[in-house]
C-alpha positions, 0 to 999 in steps of 0.5 A: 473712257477711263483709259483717255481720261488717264491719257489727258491727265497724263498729257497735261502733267506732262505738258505742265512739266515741259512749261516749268522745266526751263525755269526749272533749269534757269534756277539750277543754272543761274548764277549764285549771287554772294555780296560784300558790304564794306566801308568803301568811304567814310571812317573805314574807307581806307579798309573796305575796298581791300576787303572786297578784293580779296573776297573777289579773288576767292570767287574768281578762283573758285569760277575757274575751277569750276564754280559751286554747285555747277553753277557761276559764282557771282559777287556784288559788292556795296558801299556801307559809308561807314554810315548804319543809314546807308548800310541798311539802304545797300543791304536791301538792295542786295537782298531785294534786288540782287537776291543775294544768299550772303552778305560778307564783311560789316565792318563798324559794329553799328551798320552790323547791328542796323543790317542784321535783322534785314539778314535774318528776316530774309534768311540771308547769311551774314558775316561780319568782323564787327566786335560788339558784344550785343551783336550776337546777343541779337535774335539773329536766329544762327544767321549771322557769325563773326570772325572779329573777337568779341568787345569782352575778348579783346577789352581783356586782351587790351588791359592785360597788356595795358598792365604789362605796360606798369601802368597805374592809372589808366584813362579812356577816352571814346566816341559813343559806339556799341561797345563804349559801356561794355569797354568800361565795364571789362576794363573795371574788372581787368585792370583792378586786378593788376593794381590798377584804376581807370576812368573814362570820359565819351566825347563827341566824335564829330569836334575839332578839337577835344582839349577841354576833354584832354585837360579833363583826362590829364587832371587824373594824372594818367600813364597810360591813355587808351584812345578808342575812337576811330581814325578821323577823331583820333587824328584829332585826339592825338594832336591835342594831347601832344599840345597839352604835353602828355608824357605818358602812354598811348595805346589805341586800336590798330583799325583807327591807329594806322597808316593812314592816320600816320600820314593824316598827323604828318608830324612823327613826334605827334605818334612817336611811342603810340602803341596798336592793337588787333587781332592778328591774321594767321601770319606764314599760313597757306591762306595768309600767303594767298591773301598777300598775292590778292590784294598786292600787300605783304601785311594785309589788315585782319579785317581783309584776311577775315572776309576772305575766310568769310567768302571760303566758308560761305561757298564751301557750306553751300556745297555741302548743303547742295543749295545756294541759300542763306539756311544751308550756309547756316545748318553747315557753316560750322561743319565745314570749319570744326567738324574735323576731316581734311585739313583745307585752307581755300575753297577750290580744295574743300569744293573738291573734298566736299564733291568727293564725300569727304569732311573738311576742316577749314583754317584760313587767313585770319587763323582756325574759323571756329564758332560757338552757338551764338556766332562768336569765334572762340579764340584767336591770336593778337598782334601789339606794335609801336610806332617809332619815326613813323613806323610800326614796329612789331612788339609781340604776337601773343 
């Protein structure tokens, strides 16, 4: 009797066994499910599908060669119009619905910090190239990482240069955003220090014209004006300060100061002499090279190049944590970036070296991906141009 009743024992494990196998098997064989949310319209629109592009390309790479995991990688890609509304809708569709490990490339820092906590909350990854400082100052319990300088990296980087310019006196001129205080706050310490004063004024982004801001700004008699808004109001900006006769310098940033913005102005003389500003992809790299053949471009954007590495990293962390979800990326996304060992600049390599036991060291289009303990990258390169008839010229790489 004892014997049946281990042999029925014996009988139902195995029978339950042979239940659970195939969902067993359909989870070690589904497809891993990655996503993009990027500014497809509204203020970043012109960024945003170029950014899914090349993180399309990485996937479809690593597919042909055979996957992660042994498994299909697929990637679902959502607009966040630019709008933390609309961010946080497309965000809990593609943790909810599609069950997504990642979520790659939040561009405005207010759609990052909006989507955030459905990340962490859901333990899925994500990267972003927002630059707030206050983002990683977010509980976001190492479930989020930024390949975008800081707010306090770049300010500085902007006055140092800002400085070099000889400017005197110096005056901003931005739309509220996350970074608006702490952008006047770097800029007090900064500037000073190379004999320079500064003052500022917040505007509403959402005018048709700005010349009582404008005439507010030049009774200080500035040289140099940063316009730090993005490419609808600046259009804006850029035009009233011409009609006002400014004679000085104008420096903004490049994801707001761009090509579309030139041909939006269509008058050369309105941007004649304005100065941009980025952080500069790791022009000439292996990494670069492949970005530039993906999205049919021989000068992509930063934001493009990060969410490419964003999309290497992400696959390659799943692999050395032998699982596709939101905590391996996290406990490995370092690993696989600093931990030193082979040098990789794509994910098809590291895949490889990581299957064969070995350590990798990722280095991509946006330069080496390293991180400190709260998300932050810890140095990059910044690109500075002038436009001149309507051109971007290219002033230094510092």
């Amino acid at each position: 009797m004892i014997r049946n009743r281990i042999g029925r024992r014996a009988a139902l494990v195995g029978g339950v066994a042979a239940v659970a196998s195939p969902a067993v098997l359909r989870a070690q064989t589904d497809p891993i499910k990655i996503a993009t949310l990027t500014p497809l319209t509204g203020a970043g629109g012109s960024y945003g599908p170029v950014m899914a592009k090349a993180a399309a390309s990485v996937v479809e790479e690593v597919n042909k060669a055979g996957g992660v995991l042994g498994r299909r990688v697929v990637l679902v890609s959502e607009d966040d119009q630019t709008s933390p509304e609309a961010g946080v809708r497309a965000a809990r569709k593609l943790i909810d619905v599609d069950k997504v490990a990642a979520i790659l490339g939040t561009w405005a820092s207010s759609v990052t910090t909006a989507v955030a906590p459905l990340c962490w909350e859901s333990k899925t990854f994500l990267c972003t190239v927002s630059g707030a400082d206050s983002i990683t100052q977010l509980p976001h319990q190492g479930f989020l990482v930024r390949t975008q300088p800081n707010s306090r990296l770049q300010v500085t980087r902007v006055g140092e240069f800002i400085l070099s310019l000889g400017a005197k006196k110096v005056f901003t001129m931005i739309p509220q955003t996350p970074f608006t205080q702490s952008t006047f706050d770097i800029l007090g310490q900064v500037l000073p220090k190379g004999g320079a004063t500064h003052q500022s004024l917040i505007y509403d982004d959402k005018k048709t014209t700005y010349r009582t801001e404008v005439d507010q700004a030049l009774r200080t008699q500035p040289d140099v004006i940063l316009a730090n808004g993005y490419t609808p109001d600046t259009v804006v900006l850029l035009k009233d300060l011409y009609r006002a006769g400014f004679k000085g310098k104008i420096l903004g940033f490049a994801y707001s100061i761009n090509q579309k913005l030139v041909d939006q102005v269509g008058q050369n003389e309105v941007v004649e002499g304005v100065y941009t500003f980025a952080p500069s992809p790791a022009e000439g790299s292996g990494a670069y090279e492949r970005v530039k053949a993906a999205v049919g471009s021989a000068n992509p954007d930063p934001y493009t190049s990060q969410v490419y590495d964003h999309t290497n990293l992400v696959l390659m962390s799943m692999a050395l944590g032998k699982a596709a979800t939101g905590e391996a990326i996290r406990d490995n996304i370092r690993k696989v970036t600093q931990g030193g060992g082979k040098p990789v600049d794509n994910a098809v390599d590291g895949l490889k070296a990581i299957a064969a036991g070995e350590k990798v060291d990722y280095s991509g289009a946006s330069g080496p991906c390293d991180f400190d303990a709260k998300g932050d990258i810890l140095d990059c390169k910044f690109r500075y141009e002038q436009i001149k008839a309507g051109k971007f010229t290219l002033v230094k790489i510092a």
